[in-house]
C-alpha atoms as a printed R data frame, in Angstrom:
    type eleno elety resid chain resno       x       y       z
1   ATOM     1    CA   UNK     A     1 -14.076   1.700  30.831
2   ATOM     2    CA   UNK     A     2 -15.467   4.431  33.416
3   ATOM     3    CA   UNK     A     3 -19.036   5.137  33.041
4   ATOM     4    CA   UNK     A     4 -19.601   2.142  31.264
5   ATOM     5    CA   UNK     A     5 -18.357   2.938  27.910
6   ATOM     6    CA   UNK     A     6 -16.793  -0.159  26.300
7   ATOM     7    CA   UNK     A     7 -14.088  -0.385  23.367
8   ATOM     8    CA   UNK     A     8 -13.390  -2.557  20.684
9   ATOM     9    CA   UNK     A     9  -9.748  -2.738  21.150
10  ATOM    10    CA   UNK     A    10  -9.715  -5.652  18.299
11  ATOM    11    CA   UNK     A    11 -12.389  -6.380  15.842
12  ATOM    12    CA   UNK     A    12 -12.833  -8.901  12.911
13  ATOM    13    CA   UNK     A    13  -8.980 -10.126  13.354
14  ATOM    14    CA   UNK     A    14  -9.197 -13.147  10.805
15  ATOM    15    CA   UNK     A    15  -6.025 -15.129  10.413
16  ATOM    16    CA   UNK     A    16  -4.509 -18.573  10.325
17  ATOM    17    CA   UNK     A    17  -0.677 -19.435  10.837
18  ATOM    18    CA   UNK     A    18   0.736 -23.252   9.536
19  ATOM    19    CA   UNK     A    19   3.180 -25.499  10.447
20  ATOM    20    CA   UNK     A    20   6.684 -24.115   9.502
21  ATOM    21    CA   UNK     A    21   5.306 -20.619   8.921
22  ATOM    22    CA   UNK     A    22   6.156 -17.204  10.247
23  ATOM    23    CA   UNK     A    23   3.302 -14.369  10.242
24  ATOM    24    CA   UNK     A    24   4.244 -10.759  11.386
25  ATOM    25    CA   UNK     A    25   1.957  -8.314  12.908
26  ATOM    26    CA   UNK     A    26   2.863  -4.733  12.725
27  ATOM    27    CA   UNK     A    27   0.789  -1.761  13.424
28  ATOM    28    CA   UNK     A    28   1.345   1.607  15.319
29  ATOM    29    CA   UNK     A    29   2.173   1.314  19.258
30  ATOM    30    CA   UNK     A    30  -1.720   1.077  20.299
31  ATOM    31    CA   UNK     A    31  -3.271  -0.420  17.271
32  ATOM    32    CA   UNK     A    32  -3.847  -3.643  19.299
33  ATOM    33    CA   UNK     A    33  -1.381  -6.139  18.486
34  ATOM    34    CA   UNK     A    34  -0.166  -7.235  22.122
35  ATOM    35    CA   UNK     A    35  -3.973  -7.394  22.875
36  ATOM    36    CA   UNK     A    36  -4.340  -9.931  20.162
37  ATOM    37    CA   UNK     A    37  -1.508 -11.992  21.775
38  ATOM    38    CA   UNK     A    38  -3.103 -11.646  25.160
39  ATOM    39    CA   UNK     A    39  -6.883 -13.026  23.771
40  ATOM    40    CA   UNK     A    40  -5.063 -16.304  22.589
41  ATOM    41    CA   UNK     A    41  -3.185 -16.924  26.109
42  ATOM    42    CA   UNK     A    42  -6.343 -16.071  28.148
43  ATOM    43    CA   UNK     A    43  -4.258 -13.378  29.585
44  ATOM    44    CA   UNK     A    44  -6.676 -10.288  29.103
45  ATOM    45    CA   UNK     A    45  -7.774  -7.849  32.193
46  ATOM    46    CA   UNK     A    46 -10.952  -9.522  34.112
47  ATOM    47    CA   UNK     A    47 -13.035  -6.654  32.670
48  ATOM    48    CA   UNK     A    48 -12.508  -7.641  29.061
49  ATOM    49    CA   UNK     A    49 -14.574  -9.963  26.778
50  ATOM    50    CA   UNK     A    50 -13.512 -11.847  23.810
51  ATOM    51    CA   UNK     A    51 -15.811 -13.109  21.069
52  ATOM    52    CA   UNK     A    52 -15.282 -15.263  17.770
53  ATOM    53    CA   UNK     A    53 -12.764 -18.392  17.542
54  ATOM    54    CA   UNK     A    54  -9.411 -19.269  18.292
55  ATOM    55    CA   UNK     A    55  -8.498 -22.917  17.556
56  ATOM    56    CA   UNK     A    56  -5.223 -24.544  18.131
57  ATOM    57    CA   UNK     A    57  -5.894 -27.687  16.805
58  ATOM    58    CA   UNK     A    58  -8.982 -28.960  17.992
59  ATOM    59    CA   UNK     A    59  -8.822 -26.866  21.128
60  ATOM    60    CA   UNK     A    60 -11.045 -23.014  20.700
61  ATOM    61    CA   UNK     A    61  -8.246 -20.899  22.670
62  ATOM    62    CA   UNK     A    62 -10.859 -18.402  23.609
63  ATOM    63    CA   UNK     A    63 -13.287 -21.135  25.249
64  ATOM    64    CA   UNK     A    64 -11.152 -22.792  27.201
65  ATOM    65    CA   UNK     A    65 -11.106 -22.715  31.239
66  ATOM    66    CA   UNK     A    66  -8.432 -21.293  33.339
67  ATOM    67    CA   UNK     A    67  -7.301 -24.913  34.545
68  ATOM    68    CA   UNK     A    68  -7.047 -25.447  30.487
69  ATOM    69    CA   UNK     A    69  -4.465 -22.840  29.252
70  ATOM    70    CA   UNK     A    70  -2.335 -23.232  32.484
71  ATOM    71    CA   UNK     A    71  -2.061 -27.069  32.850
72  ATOM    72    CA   UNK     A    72  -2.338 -27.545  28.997
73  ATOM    73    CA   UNK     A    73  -2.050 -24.474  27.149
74  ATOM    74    CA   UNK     A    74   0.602 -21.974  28.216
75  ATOM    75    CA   UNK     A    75   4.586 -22.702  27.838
76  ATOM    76    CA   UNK     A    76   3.282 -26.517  26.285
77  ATOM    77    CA   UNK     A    77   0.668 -25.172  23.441
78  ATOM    78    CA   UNK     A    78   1.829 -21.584  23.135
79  ATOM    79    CA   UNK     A    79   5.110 -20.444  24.354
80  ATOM    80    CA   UNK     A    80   5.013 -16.676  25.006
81  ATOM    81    CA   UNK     A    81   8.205 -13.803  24.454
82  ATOM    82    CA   UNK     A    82   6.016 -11.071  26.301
83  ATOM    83    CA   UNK     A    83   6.078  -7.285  25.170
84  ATOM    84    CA   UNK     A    84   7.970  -6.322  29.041
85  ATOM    85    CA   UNK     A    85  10.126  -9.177  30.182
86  ATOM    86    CA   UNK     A    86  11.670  -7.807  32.901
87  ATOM    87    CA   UNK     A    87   7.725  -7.693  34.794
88  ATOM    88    CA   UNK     A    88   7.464 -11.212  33.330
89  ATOM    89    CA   UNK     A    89  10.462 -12.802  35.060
90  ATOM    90    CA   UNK     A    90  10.598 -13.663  38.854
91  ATOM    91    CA   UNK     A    91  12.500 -11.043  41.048
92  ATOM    92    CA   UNK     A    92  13.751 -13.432  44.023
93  ATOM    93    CA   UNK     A    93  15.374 -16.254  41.901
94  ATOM    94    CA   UNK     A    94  18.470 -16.164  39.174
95  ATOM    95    CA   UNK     A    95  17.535 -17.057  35.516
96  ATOM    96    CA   UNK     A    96  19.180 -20.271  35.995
97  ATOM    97    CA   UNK     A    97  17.131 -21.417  38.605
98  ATOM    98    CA   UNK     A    98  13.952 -20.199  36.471
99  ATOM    99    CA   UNK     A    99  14.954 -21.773  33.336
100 ATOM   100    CA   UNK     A   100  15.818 -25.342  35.045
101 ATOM   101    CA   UNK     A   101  12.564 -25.091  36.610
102 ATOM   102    CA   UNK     A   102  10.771 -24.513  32.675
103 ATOM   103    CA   UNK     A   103  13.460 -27.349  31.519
104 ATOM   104    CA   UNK     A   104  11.837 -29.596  34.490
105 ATOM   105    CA   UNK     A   105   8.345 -28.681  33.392
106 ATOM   106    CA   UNK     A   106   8.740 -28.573  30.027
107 ATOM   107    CA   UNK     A   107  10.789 -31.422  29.015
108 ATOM   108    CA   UNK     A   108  11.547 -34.847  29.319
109 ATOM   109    CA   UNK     A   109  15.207 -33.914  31.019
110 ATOM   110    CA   UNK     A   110  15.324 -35.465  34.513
111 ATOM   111    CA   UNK     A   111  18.528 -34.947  36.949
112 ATOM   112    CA   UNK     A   112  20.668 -32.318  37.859
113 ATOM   113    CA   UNK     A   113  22.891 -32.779  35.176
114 ATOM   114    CA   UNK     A   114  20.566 -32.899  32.359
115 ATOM   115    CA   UNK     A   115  18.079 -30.322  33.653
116 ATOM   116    CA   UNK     A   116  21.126 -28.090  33.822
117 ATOM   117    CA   UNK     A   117  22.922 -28.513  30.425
118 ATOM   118    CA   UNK     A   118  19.165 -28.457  29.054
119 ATOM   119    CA   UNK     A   119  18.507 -24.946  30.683
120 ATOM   120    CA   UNK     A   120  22.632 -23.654  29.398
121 ATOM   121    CA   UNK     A   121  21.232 -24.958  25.881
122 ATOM   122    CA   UNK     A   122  18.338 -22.822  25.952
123 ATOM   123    CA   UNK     A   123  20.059 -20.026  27.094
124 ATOM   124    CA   UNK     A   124  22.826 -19.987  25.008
125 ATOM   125    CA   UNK     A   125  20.167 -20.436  21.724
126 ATOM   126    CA   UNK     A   126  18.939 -16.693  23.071
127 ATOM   127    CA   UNK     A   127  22.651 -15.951  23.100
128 ATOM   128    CA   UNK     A   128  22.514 -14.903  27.514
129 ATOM   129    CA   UNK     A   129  25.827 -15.278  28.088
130 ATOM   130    CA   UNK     A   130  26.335 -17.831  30.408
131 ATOM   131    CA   UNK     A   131  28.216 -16.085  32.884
132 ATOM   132    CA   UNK     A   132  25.327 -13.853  33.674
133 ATOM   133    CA   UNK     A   133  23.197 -17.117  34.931
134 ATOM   134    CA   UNK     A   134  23.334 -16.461  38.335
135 ATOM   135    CA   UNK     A   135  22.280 -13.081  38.148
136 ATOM   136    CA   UNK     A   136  18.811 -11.777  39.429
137 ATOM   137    CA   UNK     A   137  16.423 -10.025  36.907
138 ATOM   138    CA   UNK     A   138  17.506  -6.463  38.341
139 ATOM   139    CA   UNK     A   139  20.861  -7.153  37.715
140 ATOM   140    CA   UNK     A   140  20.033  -7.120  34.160
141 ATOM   141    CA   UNK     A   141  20.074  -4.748  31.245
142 ATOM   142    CA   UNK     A   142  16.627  -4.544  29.388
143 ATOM   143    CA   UNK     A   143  18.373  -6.527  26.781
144 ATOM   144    CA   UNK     A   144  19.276  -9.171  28.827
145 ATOM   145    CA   UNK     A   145  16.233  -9.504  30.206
146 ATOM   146    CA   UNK     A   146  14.650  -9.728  26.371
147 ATOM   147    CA   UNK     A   147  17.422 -12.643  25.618
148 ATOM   148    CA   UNK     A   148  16.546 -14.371  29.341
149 ATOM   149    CA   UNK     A   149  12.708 -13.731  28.169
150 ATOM   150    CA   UNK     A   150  13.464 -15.582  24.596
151 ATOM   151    CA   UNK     A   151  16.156 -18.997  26.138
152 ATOM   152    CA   UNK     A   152  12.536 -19.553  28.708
153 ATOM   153    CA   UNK     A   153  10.167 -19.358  25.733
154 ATOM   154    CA   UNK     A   154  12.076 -21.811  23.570
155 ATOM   155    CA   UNK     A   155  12.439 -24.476  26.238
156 ATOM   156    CA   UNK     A   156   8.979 -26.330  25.797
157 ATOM   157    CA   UNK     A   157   9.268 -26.238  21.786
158 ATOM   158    CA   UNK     A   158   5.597 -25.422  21.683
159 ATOM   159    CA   UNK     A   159   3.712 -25.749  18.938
160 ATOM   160    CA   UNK     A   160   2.706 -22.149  18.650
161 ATOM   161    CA   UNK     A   161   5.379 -19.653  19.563
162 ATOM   162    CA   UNK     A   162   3.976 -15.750  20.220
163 ATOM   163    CA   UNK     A   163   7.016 -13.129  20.049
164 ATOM   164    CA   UNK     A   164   5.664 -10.147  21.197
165 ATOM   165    CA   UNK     A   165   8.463  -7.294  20.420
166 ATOM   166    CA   UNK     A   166  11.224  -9.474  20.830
167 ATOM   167    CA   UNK     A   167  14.115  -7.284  19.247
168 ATOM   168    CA   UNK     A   168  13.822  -5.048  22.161
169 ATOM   169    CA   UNK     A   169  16.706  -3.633  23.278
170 ATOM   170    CA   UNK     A   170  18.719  -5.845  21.261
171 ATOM   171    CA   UNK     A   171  21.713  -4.596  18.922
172 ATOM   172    CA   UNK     A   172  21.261  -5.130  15.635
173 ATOM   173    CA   UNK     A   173  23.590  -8.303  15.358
174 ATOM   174    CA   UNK     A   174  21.599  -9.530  18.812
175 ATOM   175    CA   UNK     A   175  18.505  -8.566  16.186
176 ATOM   176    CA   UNK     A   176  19.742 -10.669  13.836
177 ATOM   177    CA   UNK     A   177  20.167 -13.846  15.931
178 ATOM   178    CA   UNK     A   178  17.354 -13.879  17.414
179 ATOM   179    CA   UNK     A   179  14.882 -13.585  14.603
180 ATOM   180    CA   UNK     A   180  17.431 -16.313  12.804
181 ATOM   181    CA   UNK     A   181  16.458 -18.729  16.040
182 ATOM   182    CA   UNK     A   182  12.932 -17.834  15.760
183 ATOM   183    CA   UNK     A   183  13.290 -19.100  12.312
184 ATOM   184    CA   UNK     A   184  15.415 -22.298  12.929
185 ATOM   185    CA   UNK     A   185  12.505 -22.936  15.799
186 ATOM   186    CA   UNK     A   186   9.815 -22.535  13.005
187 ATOM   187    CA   UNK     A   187  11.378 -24.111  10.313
188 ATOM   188    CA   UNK     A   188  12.888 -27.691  12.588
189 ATOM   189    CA   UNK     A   189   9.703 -29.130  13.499
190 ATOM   190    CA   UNK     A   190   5.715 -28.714  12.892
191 ATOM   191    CA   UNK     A   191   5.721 -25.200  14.805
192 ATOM   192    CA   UNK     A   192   4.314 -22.224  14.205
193 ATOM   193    CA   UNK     A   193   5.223 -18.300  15.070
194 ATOM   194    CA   UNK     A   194   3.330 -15.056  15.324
195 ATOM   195    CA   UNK     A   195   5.867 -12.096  15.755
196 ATOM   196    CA   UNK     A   196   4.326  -8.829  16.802
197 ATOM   197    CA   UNK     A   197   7.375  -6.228  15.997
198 ATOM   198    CA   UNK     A   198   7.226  -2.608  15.309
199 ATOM   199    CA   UNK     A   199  11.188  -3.999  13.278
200 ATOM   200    CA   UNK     A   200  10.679  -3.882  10.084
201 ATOM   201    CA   UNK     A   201  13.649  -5.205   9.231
202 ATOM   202    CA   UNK     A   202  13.495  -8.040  11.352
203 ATOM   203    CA   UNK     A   203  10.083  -8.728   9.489
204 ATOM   204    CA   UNK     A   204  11.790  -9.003   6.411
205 ATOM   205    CA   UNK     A   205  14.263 -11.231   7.407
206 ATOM   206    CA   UNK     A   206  12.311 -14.042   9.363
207 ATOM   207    CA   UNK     A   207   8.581 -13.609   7.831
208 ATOM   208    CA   UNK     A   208   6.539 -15.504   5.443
209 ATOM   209    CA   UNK     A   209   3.493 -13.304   5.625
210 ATOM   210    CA   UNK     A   210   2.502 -10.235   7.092
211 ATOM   211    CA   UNK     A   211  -0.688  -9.347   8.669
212 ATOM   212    CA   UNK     A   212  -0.858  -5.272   9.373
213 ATOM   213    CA   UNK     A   213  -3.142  -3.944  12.210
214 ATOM   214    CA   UNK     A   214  -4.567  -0.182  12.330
215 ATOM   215    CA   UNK     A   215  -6.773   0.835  14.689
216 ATOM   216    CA   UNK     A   216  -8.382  -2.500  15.922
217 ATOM   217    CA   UNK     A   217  -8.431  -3.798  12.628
218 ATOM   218    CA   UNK     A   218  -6.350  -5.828  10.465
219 ATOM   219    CA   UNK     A   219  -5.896  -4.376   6.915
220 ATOM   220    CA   UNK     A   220  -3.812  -6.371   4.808
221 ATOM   221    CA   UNK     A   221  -2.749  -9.457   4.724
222 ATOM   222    CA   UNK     A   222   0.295 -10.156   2.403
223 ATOM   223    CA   UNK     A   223   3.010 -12.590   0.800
224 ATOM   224    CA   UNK     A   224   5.927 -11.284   2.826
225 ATOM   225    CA   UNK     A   225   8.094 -11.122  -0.173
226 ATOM   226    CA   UNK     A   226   5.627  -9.020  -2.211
227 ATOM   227    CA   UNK     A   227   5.162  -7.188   0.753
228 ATOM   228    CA   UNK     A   228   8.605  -5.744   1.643
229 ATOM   229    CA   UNK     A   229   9.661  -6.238  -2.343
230 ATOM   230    CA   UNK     A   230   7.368  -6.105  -5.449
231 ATOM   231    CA   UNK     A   231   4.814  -4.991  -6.302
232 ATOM   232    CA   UNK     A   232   4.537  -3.599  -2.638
233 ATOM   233    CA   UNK     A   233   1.929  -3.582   0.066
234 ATOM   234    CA   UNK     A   234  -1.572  -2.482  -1.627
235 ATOM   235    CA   UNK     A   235  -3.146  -0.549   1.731
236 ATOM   236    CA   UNK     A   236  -2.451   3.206   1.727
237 ATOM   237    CA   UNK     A   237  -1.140   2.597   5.410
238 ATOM   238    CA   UNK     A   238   0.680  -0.249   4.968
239 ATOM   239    CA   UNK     A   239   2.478   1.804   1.983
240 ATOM   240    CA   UNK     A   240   3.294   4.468   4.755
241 ATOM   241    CA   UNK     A   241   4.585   2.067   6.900
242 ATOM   242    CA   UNK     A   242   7.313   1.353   4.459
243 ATOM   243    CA   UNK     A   243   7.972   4.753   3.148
244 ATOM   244    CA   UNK     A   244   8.954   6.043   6.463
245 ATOM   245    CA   UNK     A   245  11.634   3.656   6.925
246 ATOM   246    CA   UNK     A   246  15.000   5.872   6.792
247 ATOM   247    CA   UNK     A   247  16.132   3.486   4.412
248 ATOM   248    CA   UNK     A   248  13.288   4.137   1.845
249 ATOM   249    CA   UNK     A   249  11.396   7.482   1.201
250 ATOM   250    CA   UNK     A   250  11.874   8.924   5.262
251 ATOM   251    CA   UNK     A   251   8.508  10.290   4.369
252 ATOM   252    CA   UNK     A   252   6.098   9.739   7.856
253 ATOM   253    CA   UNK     A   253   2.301   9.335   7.489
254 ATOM   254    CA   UNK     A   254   0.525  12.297   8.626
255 ATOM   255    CA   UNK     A   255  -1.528  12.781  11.876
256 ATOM   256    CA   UNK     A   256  -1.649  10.441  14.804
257 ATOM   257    CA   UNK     A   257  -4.004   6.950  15.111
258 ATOM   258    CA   UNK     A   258  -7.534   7.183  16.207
259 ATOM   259    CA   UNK     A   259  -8.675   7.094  19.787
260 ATOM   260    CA   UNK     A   260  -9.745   3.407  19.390
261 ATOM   261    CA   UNK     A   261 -12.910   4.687  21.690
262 ATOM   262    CA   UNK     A   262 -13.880   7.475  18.746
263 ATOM   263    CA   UNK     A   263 -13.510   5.711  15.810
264 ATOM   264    CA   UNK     A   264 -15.269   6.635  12.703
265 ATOM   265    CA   UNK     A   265 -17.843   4.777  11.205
266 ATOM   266    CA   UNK     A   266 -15.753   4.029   7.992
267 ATOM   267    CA   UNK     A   267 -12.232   3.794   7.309
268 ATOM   268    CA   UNK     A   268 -10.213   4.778  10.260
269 ATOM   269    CA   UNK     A   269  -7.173   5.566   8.253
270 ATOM   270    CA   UNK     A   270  -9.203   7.764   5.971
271 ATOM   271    CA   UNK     A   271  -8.322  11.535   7.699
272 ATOM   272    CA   UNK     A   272  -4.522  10.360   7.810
273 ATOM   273    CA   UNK     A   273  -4.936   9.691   3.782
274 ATOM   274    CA   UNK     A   274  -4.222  10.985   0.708
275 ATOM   275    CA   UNK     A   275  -6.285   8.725  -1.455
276 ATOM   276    CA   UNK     A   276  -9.689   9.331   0.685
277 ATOM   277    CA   UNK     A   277 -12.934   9.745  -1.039
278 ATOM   278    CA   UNK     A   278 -16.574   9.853   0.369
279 ATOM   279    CA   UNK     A   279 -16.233   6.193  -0.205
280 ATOM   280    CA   UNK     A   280 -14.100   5.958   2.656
281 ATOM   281    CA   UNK     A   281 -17.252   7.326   5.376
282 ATOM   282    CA   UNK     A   282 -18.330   3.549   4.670
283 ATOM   283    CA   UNK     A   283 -16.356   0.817   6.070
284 ATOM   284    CA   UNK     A   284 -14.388  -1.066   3.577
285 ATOM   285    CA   UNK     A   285 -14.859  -4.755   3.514
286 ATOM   286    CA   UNK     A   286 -12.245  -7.291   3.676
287 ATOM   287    CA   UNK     A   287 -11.589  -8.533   0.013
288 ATOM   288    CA   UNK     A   288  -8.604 -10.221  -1.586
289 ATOM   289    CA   UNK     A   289  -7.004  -9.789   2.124
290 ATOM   290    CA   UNK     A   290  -6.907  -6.126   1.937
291 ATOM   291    CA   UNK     A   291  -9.491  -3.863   3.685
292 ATOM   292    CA   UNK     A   292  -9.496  -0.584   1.282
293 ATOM   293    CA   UNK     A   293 -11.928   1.015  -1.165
294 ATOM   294    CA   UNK     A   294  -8.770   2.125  -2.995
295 ATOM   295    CA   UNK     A   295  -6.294  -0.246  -2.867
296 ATOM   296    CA   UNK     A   296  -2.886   0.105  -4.466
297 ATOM   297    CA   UNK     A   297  -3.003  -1.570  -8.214
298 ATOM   298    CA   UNK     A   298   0.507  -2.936  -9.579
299 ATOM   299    CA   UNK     A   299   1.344  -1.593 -12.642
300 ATOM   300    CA   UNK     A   300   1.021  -4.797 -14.425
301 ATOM   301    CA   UNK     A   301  -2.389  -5.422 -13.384
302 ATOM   302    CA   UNK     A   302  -3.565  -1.508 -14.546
303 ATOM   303    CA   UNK     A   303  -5.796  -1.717 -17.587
């Protein structure tokens, strides 16, 4: 940053996805989600740096080389819904001409024919409607552009799929098929997805486990259907999360997120909560996959 102050814009972000499993990650806009997403592609600003381990298999995302993550890793290894499609797709060409190009990179379909019916496949799994092809990206709503986004990430079937925020613009039925592909992608082969949504519905619906991210941090880390159901989430924030859902209590959390430049040296939720003690000036470690001197205790497990 200017004057050479640095921030930690995500710290001690430990996680693993499997085969055939969804994990959410939901935060506040600015808790560093999309930056997460960005580490694992190589796709950070030149003045960042990245410590720790990323492995894909035998392969430690954040070691490997430029030539790496675009000949091997990017669209093949890890396909990529990105946070803005509309900046991510190519102004001068149509979407059909930039999804048979993905087909032809992507996949073992060779002619015009089969590179073509491929690319209306993909497309048509992302439910663009297939008269809107031939359009350039500015002749497309924003959620257009999030479905066009969605039929080029699903072309490669990549092992790893990252879906940053993408029920964007999207109607809730348009919601609901989408996160139902995400799933079918997930669950028809050995793949894997990481869904970074601020939907908490959509969570529900297509997740397995949820990871939740405040302020740099990841807090808890949770059985989806415990999460969303019972007993609950156990972190005070992730509880807030929930309760301000319209649906549920319509109560919002207090205050605003840290400056992720000013944090505090303990629990960085701690002004925004009720349950705070002068425990909370300490940072809480990481146990049972929830970071929180005061975690939230089912009634069944209360002495």
């Amino acid at each position: 940053m200017p004057g050479g102050r640095r921030i930690a814009a995500v710290t001690d972000a430990h996680f693993e996805v499997a085969a055939g499993e969804c994990l959410a990650l939901i935060g506040e806009s600015g808790c560093g989600k999309s930056v997460l997403a960005s580490a694992l592609l190589g796709l950070l600003p030149s003045n960042a740096q990245s410590a720790g381990q990323a492995r894909l298999g035998e392969l430690d995302l954040l070691a490997a080389d430029e030539r790496t993550l675009t000949r091997t890793v990017r669209g093949r290894l890890i396909g990529l819904i990105p946070q803005s499609p509309a900046a991510h797709l190519t102004p001068v060409r149509t979407v059909r001409s930039q999804l048979e190009e993905t087909v032809g990179a992507l996949t073992d379909a060779r002619g015009r024919t089969a590179v073509r019916s491929a690319a209306e496949s993909a497309a048509e799994r992302a439910a663009f409607p297939a008269d809107h092809l031939d359009r350039h990206p500015h002749q497309l709503s924003g959620g257009l552009a999030q479905r066009a986004a969605t039929a080029l990430a699903l072309v490669g079937d990549a092992p790893l799929l990252l879906a940053d925020e993408p029920t964007t613009g999207l109607d809730r039925d348009l919601v609901d098929h989408t996160v139902d592909e995400l799933r079918r992608h997930v669950d028809d082969g050995d793949r894997a997805l990481l869904m970074i949504t601020h939907d908490l519905a959509a969570a529900e619906r297509i997740a397995d486990r949820v990871a939740v991210m405040y302020a740099g941090r990841i807090v808890e880390l949770a059985d989806a259907e415990a999460f969303f159901g019972s007993p609950g989430p156990r972190h005070p924030y992730s509880r807030g999360l929930l309760d301000a859902l319209p649906e549920r209590a319509f109560i919002p959390i207090p205050g605003m997120p840290p400056e992720l430049g000013d944090l505090p040296d303990g629990c960085a939720f701690a002004p925004r909560c009720e349950q705070a003690t002068d425990a909370c000036a300490a940072l809480p470690p990481t146990t049972s996959h929830i970071a929180c001197h005061h975690p939230h205790v089912p009634e069944d497990l209360r002495a």
